[in-house]
C-alpha atoms as one frame of an Amber mdcrd trajectory, in Angstrom:
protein
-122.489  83.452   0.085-120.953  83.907  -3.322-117.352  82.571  -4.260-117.124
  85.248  -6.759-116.979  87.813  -3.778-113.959  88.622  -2.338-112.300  86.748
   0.799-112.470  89.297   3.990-109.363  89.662   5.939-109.448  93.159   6.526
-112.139  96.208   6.580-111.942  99.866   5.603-115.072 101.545   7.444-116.040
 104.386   6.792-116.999 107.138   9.990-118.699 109.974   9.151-122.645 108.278
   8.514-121.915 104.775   9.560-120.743 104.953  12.828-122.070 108.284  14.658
-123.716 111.257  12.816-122.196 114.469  14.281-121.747 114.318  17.742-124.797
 111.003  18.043-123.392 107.343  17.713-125.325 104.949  15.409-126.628 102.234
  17.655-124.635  99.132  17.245-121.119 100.717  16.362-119.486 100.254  19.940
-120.290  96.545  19.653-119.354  96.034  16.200-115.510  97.759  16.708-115.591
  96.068  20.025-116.089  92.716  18.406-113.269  93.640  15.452-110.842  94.269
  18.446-111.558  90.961  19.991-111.843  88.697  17.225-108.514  90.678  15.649
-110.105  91.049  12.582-107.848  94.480  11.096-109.605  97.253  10.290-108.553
 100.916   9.604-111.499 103.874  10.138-111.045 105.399   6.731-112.356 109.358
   6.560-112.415 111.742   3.628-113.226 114.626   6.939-109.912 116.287   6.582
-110.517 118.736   9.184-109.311 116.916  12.301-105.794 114.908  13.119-106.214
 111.291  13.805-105.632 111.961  17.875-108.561 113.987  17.272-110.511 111.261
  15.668-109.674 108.758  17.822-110.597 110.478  21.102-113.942 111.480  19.285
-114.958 108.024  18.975-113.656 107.397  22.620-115.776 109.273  23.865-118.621
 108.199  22.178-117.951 104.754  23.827-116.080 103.501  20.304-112.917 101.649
  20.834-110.308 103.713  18.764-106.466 104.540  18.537-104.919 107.263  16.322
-103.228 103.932  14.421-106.778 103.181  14.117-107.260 106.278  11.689-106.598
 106.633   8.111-107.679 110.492   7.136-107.850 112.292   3.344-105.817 114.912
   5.116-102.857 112.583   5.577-103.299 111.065   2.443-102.983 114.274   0.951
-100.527 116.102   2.668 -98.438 112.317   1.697 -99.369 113.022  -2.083 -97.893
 116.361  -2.737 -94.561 115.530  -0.036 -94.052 112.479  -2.352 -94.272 114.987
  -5.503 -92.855 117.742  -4.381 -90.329 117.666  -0.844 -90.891 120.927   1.063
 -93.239 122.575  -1.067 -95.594 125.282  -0.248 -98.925 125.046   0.444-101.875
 127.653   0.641-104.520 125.567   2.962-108.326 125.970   3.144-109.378 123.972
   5.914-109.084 123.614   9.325-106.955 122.222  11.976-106.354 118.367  10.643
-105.384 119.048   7.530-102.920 122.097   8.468-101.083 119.389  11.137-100.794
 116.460   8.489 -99.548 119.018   6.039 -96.565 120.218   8.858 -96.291 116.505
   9.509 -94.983 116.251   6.368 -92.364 118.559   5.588 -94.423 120.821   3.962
 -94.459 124.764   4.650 -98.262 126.264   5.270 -97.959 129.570   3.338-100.123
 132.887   2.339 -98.259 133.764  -0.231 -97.645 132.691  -3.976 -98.037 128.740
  -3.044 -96.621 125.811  -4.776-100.260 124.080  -3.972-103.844 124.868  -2.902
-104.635 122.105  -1.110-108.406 122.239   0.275-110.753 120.575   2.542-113.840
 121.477   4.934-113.407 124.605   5.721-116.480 125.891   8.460-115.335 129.242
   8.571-114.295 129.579   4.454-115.167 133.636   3.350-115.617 135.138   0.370
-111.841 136.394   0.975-109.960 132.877   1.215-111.975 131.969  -1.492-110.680
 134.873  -3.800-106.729 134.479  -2.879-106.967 130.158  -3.258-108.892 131.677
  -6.824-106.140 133.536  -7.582-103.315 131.669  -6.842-104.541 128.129  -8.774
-105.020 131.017 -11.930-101.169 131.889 -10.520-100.309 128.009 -11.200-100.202
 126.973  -7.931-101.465 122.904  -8.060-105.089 122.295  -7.038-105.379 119.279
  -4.651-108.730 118.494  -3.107-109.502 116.346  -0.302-112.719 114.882  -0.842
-115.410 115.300  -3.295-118.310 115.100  -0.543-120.881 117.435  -1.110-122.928
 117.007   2.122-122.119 115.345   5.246-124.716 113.682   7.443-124.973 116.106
  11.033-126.413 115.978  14.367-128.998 118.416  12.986-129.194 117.158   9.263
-127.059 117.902   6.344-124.039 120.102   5.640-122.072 121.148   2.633-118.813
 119.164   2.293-115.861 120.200   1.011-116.446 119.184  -2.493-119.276 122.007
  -2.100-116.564 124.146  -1.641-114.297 122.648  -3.891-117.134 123.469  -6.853
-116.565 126.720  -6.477-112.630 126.505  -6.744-112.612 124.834  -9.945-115.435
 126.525 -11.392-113.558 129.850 -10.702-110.249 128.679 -11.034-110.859 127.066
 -14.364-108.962 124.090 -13.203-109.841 120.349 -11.908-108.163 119.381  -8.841
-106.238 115.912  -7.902-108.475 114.206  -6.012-107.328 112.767  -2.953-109.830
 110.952  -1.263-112.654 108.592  -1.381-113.189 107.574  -4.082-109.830 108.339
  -5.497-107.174 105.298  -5.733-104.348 108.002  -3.755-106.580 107.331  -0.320
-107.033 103.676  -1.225-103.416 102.817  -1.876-102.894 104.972   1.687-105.219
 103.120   3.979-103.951  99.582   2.433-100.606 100.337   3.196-101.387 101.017
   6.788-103.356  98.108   6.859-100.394  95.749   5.291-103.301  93.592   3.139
-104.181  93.818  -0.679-107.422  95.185  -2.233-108.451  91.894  -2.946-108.340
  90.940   0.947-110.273  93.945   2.217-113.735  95.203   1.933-114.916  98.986
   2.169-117.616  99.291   4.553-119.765 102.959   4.092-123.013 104.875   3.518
-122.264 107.030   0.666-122.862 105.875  -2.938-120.694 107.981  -4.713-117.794
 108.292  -2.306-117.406 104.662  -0.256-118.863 101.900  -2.434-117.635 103.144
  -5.693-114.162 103.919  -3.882-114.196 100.207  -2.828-115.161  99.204  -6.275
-112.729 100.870  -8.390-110.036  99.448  -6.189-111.626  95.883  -6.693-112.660
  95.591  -2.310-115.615  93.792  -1.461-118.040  96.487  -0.486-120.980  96.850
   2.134-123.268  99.477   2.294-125.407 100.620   5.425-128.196 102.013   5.216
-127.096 104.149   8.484-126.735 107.761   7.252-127.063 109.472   3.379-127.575
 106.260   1.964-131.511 105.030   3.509-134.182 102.210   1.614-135.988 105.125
  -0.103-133.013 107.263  -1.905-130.733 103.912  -2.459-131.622 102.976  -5.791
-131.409 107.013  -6.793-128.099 106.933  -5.225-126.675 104.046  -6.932-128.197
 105.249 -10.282-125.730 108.152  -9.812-122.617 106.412  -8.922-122.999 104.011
 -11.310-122.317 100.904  -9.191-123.715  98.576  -6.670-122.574  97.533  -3.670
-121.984  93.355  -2.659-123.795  93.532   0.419-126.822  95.667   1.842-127.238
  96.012   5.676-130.273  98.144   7.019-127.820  98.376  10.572-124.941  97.853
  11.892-125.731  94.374  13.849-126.773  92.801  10.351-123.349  94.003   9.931
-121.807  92.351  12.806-123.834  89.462  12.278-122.398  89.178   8.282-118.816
  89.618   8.977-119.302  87.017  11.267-120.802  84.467   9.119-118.373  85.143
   6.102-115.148  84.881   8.185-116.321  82.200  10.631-115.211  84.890  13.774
C-alpha cells in the first residue's frame, strides 16, 4: 500500500457497468454496498444515466437486492439541471431525454419548453427522431446554450452495448457547430456535485468505475484515488487500449467486486 495514494474516507461508485449491467446485477455488489452500510463507510452511487430520478435509481437497485436510498444517488441529470439554475434562475430549457432529466430540470426552477429555449440541455434519449434532433439543431444555431449530460458513447446492457448519449450528443455539435458544457463524468461540474452531497474533499474520496474515459479519468482530474473493475466496458483484454485513450491509469485494478470489498477493507482497516 502506497503513502503517495490517497487516504479513503469516502467512495464515489459508479452504477451503470460496475454494479448490474441492464436489468443483471454483477455478482458481489449486494455484499459490497451491504458491507459500506455496515461498516459506515460514505459512499454516494455516482451516474452520468440522466434518464431516470434518483427514486428511480434507488428502487432499481432495491430490487436487484442492492441496498439503496434516493440520498444514496448522485445523477448527471441533477447536476445539470443545478448548473444552468445556478447560471441562469428560471430559464428555459428545450430537453432531449427522458423522464430523469425532465424531473431534475422542474426540480429546479427551470421551465421545460418547445419553443425558442434559453438551453438545450441533452441526455439519453431511447426514443430521439430525426425530428427532435432537427428543432435541438436549430435552436443551439438560434443561440440557445448547449449543455450535455454525459459524454458516454456506449453503455454496457443486458443484451450488449448501446449508444450513450454522447452518441447522440455527436451529432448535436457536429450539426450545431457548437461544443456543449459538459456536465458529467468526467467533467469537474458532477465532481464538485457528488462531493458536496457527500460533505468530504477530493483528496478523501476515491472514484470507483469501469469506464476509462469517463470514471477513472473523472476521478483523476479531480485528484480522487481511483479503482477500476474490470466488471463491464473496461475487461483484461481491451484495458490497456482503453487507458491508451484516456490517457491515464487508474491506482488500483480489481478483476471483481470482492477483490474490491476485500481492498477497501485492508486500506481502511473496516
Amino acid at each position: 500500500m502506497s503513502d503517495k495514494l490517497p487516504e479513503m474516507r469516502g467512495l464515489l461508485i459508479d452504477l451503470d457497468g460496475t454494479l448490474y449491467h441492464g436489468t443483471h446485477v454483477i455478482e458481489g455488489a449486494e455484499p459490497l454496498i451491504s458491507y459500506l452500510k455496515e461498516t459506515k463507510l460514505p459512499y454516494r452511487f455516482v451516474t452520468n444515466n440522466s434518464s431516470a430520478t434518483p427514486d428511480e435509481v434507488a428502487d432499481r437497485l432495491m430490487n436487484m437486492g442492492i441496498p439503496a436510498e434516493a440520498r444514496d444517488v448522485c445523477t448527471s441529470a441533477q447536476a445539470a439541471a443545478g448548473y444552468i439554475a445556478n447560471l441562469s434562475p428560471g430559464a428555459s430549457v428545450f430537453v432531449v431525454g427522458e423522464a430523469g432529466l425532465k424531473s431534475a430540470v422542474l426540480e429546479a426552477g427551470l421551465q421545460l419548453t418547445e419553443e425558442q429555449p434559453d438551453y438545450v440541455l441533452q441526455g439519453i434519449d431511447r426514443s430521439f427522431t430525426y425530428e427532435r434532433l432537427t428543432k435541438a439543431v436549430r435552436f443551439i444555431h438560434g443561440g440557445a446554450l448547449f449543455v450535455l449530460t454525459n459524454p458516454d458513447l456506449l453503455l454496457p446492457s443486458s443484451d450488449g452495448l448501446i449508444p450513450g448519449a454522447g452518441s447522440i450528443g455527436a451529432m448535436l455539435k457536429a450539426a450545431g457547430g457548437k461544443e456543449p458544457v459538459l456536465i458529467g463524468k468526467p467533467s469537474s461540474i458532477l465532481m464538485d456535485y457528488s462531493l458536496r452531497e457527500i460533505g468530504l474533499s477530493a483528496q478523501e474520496t476515491w472514484v470507483v468505475g469501469d469506464n476509462m474515459a469517463t470514471d477513472i479519468a473523472f476521478g483523476k482530474a479531480a485528484g480522487c484515488g481511483t479503482i477500476l473493475v474490470l466488471t463491464g466496458l473496461t475487461n483484461e483484454q481491451n484495458m490497456d487500449y482503453y487507458m491508451e485513450q484516456a490517457g491515464c491509469k487508474p491506482d488500483i485494478i480489481c478483476k471483481h467486486l470482492e477483490e474490491l470489498r476485500s481492498y477497501i477493507s485492508n486500506r481502511t482497516g473496516l
